[in-house]
C-alpha positions in Angstrom: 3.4 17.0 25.4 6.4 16.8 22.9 6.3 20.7 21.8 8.0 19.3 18.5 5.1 17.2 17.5 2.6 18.3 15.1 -1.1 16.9 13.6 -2.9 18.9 11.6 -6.4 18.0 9.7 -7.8 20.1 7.1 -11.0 19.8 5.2 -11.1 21.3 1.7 -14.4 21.5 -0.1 -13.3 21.1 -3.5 -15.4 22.4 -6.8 -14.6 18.8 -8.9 -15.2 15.0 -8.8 -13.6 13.1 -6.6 -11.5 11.2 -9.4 -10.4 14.7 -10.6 -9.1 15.6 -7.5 -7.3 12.7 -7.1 -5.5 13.2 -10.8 -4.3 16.8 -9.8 -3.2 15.5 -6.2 -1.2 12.2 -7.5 0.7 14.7 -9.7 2.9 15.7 -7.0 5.5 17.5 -9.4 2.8 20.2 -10.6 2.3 20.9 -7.0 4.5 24.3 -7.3 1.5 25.4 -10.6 -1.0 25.7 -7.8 0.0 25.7 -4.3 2.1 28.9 -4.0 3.9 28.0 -0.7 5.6 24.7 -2.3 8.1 26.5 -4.3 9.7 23.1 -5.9 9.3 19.3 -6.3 12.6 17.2 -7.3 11.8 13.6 -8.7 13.8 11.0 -7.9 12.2 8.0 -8.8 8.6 7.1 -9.0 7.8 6.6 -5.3 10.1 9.7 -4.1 10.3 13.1 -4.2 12.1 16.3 -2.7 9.6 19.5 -1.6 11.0 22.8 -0.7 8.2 24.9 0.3 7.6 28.3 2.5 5.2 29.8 3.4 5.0 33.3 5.5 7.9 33.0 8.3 11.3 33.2 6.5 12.5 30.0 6.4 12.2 26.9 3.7 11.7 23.6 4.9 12.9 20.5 2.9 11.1 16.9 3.1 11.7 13.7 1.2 8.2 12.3 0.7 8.4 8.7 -0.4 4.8 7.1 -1.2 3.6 4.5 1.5 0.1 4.2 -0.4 -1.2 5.3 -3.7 -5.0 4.1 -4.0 -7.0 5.5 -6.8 -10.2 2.9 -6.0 -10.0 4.5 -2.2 -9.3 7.9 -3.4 -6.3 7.6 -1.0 -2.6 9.1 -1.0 -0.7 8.8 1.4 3.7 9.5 2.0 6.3 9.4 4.4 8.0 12.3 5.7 12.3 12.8 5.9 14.2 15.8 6.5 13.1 19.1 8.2 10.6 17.1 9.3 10.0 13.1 9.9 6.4 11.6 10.0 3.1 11.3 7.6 0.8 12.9 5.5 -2.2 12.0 3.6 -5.1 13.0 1.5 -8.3 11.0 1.5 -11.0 12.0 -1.0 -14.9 11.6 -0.7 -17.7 12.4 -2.7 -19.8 15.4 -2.2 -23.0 16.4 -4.0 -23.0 15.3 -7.3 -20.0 17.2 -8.6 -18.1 17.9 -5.4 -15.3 16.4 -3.4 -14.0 17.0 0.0 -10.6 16.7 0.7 -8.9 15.5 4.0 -5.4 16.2 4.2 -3.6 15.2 7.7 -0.5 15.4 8.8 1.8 14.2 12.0 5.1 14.8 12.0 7.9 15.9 14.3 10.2 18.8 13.4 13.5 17.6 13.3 14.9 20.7 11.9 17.8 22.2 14.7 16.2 26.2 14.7 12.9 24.7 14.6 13.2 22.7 17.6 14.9 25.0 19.7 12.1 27.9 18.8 9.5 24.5 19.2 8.1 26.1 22.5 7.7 30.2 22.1 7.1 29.7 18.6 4.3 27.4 18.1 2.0 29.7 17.8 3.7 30.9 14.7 4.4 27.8 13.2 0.5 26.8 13.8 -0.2 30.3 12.3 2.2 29.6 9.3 0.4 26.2 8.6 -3.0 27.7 8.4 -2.3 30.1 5.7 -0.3 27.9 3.8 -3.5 25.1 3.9 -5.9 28.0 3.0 -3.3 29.1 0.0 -3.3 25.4 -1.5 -6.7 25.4 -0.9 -7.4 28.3 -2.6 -5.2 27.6 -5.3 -6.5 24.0 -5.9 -9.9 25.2 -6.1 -9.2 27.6 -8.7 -7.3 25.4 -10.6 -9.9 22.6 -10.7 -12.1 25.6 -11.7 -10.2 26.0 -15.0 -9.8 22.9 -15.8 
C-alpha cells in the first residue's frame, strides 16, 4: 500500500433538488460562502481554478482543479487534481424523495506535497481525521445554504 495514496467517498443527504444542488456545486468560486475549510478559489479561465483550503491541522493545501467533465443532464462534475496533491474528484448527484438529493463526492489522489509525504505513514490517521471534519463542515454548510435559499 502506497501510504501517500488516498480515496475517499462521502454521501451527503442534501435538503434540495437534485438540479439545485448541481447549480450551487458547478459554482466553484462561491465555494469559500459555504464550505468553511476552502478559504479561496482563484479563476483562471473557465475550466480551471486554484483552491486553498484548511481545515483543522495547520497547514493549507493548494490544488489546481481543471474540469475533466461538467454534465448537467448526468448531474455529474467531475476535475482533475495539481499541486499539493495530484489525482480526481467528483460529485455525482441523484434524486431522493421528491425534494431531496444525495450527493457523492469521491476523491483519489496522491499527496505530492514534501511535509505531507514524509509525515504520509505516522500521520494518516490525522490526515483521515482532518478529511472527515472538513466533509462534515461542507456538508453542513451546503445543507444550510440550500436551506436558505
Amino acid at each position: 500500500m502506497d501510504p501517500t495514496h488516498y480515496r475517499f467517498r462521502s454521501l451527503w443527504d442534501l435538503p434540495a433538488p437534485p438540479a439545485t444542488v448541481y447549480a450551487v456545486l458547478e459554482r466553484l468560486e462561491h465555494y469559500p460562502r459555504w464550505w468553511p475549510q476552502v478559504r479561496d478559489v482563484t479563476r483562471v479561465d473557465d475550466h480551471t481554478a486554484i483552491l486553498r483550503f484548511r481545515s483543522r491541522l495547520p497547514y493549507t493545501l493548494t490544488a489546481t482543479l481543471t474540469e475533466r467533465r461538467r454534465d448537467p443532464a448526468a448531474r455529474v462534475l467531475e476535475a482533475s487534481l495539481t499541486g499539493d496533491m495530484d489525482g480526481w474528484a467528483r460529485w455525482t448527484l441523484t434524486p431522493h424523495g421528491a425534494h431531496r438529493t444525495h450527493a457523492l463526492y469521491e476523491q483519489d489522489v496522491h499527496v505530492t506535497r514534501p511535509l505531507l509525504r514524509h509525515l504520509a505513514v505516522p500521520g494518516r490517521p490525522l490526515f483521515l481525521a482532518n478529511h472527515a471534519l472538513m466533509m462534515r463542515a461542507g456538508r453542513r454548510g451546503l445543507t444550510a445554504h440550500l436551506e436558505a435559499v
